[in-house]
C-alpha positions in Angstrom: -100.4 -84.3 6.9 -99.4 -87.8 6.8 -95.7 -89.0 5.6 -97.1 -90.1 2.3 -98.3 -87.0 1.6 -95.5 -85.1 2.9 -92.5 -87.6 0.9 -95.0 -87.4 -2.4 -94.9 -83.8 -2.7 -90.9 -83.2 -1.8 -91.1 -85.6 -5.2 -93.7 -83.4 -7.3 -92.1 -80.2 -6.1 -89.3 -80.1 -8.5 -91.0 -81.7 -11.3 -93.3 -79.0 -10.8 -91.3 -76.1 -11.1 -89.5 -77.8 -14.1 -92.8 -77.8 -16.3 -93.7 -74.4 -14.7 -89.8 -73.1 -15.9 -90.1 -75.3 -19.3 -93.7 -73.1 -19.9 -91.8 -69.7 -19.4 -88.9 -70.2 -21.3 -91.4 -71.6 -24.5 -93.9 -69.0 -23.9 -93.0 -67.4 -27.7 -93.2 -70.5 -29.4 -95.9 -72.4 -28.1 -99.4 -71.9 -26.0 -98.1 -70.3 -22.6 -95.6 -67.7 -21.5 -95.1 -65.6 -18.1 -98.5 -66.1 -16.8 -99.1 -69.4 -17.4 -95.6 -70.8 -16.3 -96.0 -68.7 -13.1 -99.1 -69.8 -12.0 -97.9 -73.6 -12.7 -94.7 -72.4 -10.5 -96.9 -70.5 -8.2 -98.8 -73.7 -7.5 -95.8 -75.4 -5.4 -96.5 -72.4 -2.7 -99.5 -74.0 -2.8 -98.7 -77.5 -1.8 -96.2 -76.3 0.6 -99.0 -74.6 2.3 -101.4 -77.6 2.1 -98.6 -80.0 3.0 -96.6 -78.5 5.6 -98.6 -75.4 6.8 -98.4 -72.1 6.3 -96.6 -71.4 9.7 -93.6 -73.0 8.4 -93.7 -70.3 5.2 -94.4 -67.5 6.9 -91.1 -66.1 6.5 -90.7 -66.7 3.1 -93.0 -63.2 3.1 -90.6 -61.0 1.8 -88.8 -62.9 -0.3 -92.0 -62.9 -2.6 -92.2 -59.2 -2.4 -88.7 -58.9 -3.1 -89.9 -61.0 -6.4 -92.6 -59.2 -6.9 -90.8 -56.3 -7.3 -87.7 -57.5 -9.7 -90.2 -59.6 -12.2 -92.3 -55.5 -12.1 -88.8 -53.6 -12.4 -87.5 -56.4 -15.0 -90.6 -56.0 -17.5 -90.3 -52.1 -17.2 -86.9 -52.3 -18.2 -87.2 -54.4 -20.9 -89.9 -52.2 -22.1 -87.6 -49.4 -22.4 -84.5 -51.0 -23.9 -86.0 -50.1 -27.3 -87.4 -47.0 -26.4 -85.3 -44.7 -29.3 -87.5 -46.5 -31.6 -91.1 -47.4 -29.5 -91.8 -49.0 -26.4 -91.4 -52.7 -26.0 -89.7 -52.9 -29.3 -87.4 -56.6 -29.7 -84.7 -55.0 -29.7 -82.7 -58.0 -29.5 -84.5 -60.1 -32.8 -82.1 -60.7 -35.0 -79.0 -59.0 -33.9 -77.0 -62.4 -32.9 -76.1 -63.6 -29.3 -78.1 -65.4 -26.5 -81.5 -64.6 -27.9 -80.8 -62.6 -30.7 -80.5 -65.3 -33.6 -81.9 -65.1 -36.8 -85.2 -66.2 -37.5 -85.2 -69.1 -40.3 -87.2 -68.2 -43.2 -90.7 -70.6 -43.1 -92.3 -71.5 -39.6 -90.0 -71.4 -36.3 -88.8 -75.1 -36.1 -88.5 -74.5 -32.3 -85.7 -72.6 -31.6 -85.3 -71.0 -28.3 -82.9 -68.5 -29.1 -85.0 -66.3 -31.7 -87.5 -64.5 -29.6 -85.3 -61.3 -28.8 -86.2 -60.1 -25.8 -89.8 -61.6 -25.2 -88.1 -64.7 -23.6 -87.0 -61.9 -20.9 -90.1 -60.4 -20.7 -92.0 -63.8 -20.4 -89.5 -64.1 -17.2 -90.0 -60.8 -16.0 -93.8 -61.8 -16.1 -93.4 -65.6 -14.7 -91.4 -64.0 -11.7 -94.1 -61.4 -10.9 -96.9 -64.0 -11.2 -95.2 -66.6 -8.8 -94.6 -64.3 -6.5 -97.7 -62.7 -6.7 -99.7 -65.9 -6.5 -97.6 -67.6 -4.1 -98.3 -64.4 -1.4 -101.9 -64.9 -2.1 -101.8 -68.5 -1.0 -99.5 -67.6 1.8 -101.8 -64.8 3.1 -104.6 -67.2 2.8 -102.7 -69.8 4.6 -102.2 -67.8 7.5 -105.2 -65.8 7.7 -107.8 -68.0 6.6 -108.3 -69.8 10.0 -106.2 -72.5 11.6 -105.2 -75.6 10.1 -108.5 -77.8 10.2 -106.0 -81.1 9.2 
């Protein structure tokens, strides 16, 4: 790829995981969450691959599996935090801290810190997905044929 091309997406690059990170961490208040956020965040794997080729990346293999595995092991865990009551229950809602504050009375006027435990789990999920994604792309990359640029 050309300079252009290569300087333009060192500049998108962090902008883009910002917007993928901002999608995550609002994922229980607004349209989005885990899966969306990841697959925004998974999409910089993407450009790398396009940009710079896939050669370069191809040790950043295991470091995706290694994701992978934490954003899987993660959710799980989270699952089972409230498992003397149910499974998955938000165990944190309501019991003060980092994400545990009280929900106002009326509609949520956007505060970050009320979801309990789904902000967690919408991490747990976001990991897993651009991980997951991103080794797609990757494996593509390098065994989809040479680079035709």
């Amino acid at each position: 790829m050309s300079v252009v091309v290569r300087t333009v997406a060192r500049i998108i690059l962090p902008l883009v995981l910002i917007f993928g990170a901002y999608v995550i961490m609002h994922g229980h208040l607004t349209p989005g969450g885990g899966f969306q956020g990841g697959a925004v965040a998974a999409s910089v794997v993407a450009l790398l691959v396009i940009t710079f080729g896939s050669q370069r990346w191809k040790r950043i293999k295991g470091s995706l599996s290694f994701l992978e595995d934490l954003g899987a092991v993660a959710f799980v865990a989270l699952g089972f935090l409230g498992i003397g009551y149910t499974f998955f229950r938000n165990v944190l809602a309501g019991t003060g801290g980092l994400f545990g504050a009280p929900v106002p009375f009326g509609p949520n006027p956007g505060w970050l810190n009320t979801g309990g435990t789904l902000p967690l789990m919408n991490w747990a999920v976001g990991l897993k997905v651009i991980a997951g994604l991103g080794a797609v792309v990757l494996m593509l990359g390098l065994f989809g044929g040479g680079d035709d640029w």
